[in-house]
C-alpha atoms as one frame of an Amber mdcrd trajectory, in Angstrom:
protein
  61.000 217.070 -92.295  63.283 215.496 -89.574  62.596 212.033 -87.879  63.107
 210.432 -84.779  62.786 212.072 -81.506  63.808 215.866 -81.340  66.728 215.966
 -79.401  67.764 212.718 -80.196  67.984 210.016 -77.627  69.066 210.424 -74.337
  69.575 206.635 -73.081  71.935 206.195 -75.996  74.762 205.213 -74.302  73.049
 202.109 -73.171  71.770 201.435 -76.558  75.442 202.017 -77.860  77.671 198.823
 -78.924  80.562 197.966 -76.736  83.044 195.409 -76.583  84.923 194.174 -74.034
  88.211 193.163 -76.169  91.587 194.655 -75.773  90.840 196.693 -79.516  87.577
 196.694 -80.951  87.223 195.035 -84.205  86.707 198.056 -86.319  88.473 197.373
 -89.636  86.940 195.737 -92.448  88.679 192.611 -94.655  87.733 190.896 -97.588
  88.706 187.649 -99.311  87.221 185.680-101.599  86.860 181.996-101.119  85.184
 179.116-103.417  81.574 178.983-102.150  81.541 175.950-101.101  84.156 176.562
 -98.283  81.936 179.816 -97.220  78.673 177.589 -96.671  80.653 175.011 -94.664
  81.989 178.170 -92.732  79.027 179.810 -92.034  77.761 176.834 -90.534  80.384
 176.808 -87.445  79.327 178.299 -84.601  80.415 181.674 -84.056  82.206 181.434
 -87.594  83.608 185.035 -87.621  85.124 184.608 -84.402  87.421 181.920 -85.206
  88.450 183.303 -88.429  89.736 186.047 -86.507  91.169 183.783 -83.730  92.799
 181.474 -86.911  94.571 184.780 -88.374  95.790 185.981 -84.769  97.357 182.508
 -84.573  98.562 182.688 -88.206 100.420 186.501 -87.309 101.784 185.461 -84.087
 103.073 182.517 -85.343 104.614 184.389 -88.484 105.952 186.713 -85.800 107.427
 184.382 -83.542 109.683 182.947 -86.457 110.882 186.113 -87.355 112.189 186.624
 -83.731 113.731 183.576 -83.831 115.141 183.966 -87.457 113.355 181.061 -88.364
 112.208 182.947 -91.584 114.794 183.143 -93.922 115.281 184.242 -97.628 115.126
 180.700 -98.892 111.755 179.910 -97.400 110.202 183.500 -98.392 111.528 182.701
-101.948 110.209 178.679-101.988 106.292 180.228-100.831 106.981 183.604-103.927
 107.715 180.297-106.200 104.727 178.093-105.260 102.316 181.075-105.470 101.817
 181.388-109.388 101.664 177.296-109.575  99.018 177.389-107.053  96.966 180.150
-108.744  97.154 178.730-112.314  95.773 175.465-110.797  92.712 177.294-109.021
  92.008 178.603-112.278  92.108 175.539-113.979  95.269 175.992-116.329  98.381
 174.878-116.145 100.954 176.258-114.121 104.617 177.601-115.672 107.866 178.276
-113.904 107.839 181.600-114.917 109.390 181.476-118.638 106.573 179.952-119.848
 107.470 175.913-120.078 105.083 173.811-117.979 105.891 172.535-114.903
């Protein structure tokens, strides 16, 4: 047996959700942070809205250095470097320089 109204609802429209950005925030991301940074984010105002603003920033920023050839090899390959180090520490071991030996 159906529910609802038969015919479905004809004020919908106003019942609808709207936005009045530029592009409506329809895709999804995850991440996963330590807890304790979540609880101290959820308890900003409007949290969600300036973890969107803080990646905007991050893009545009990331953007504007490649226009100005500010981003180079050398820096891409310092950050591809640093990124195993920093993992192995938020894991708790130690971090290697790729072969192995301790850094």
């Amino acid at each position: 047996m159906p529910k609802g109204r038969p015919g479905g609802n004809p004020d919908l429209e106003k019942h609808q959700f709207s936005t009045d950005r530029e592009e409506p925030c329809t895709a999804k991301l995850t991440l996963r942070v330590p807890p304790s940074q979540y609880e101290k984010l959820k308890q900003l105002p409007k949290w969600q809205e300036k973890v969107r603003e803080a990646i905007a920033s991050l893009l545009e920023k990331q953007q504007q250095q490649l226009e100005q050839g500010q981003l180079n090899s050398s820096a891409t390959e310092n950050e591809t470097a640093a990124k195993p180090a920093r993992a192995a520490k938020n894991r708790g071991q130690t971090p290697t320089n790729g072969t192995g030996e301790r850094t």
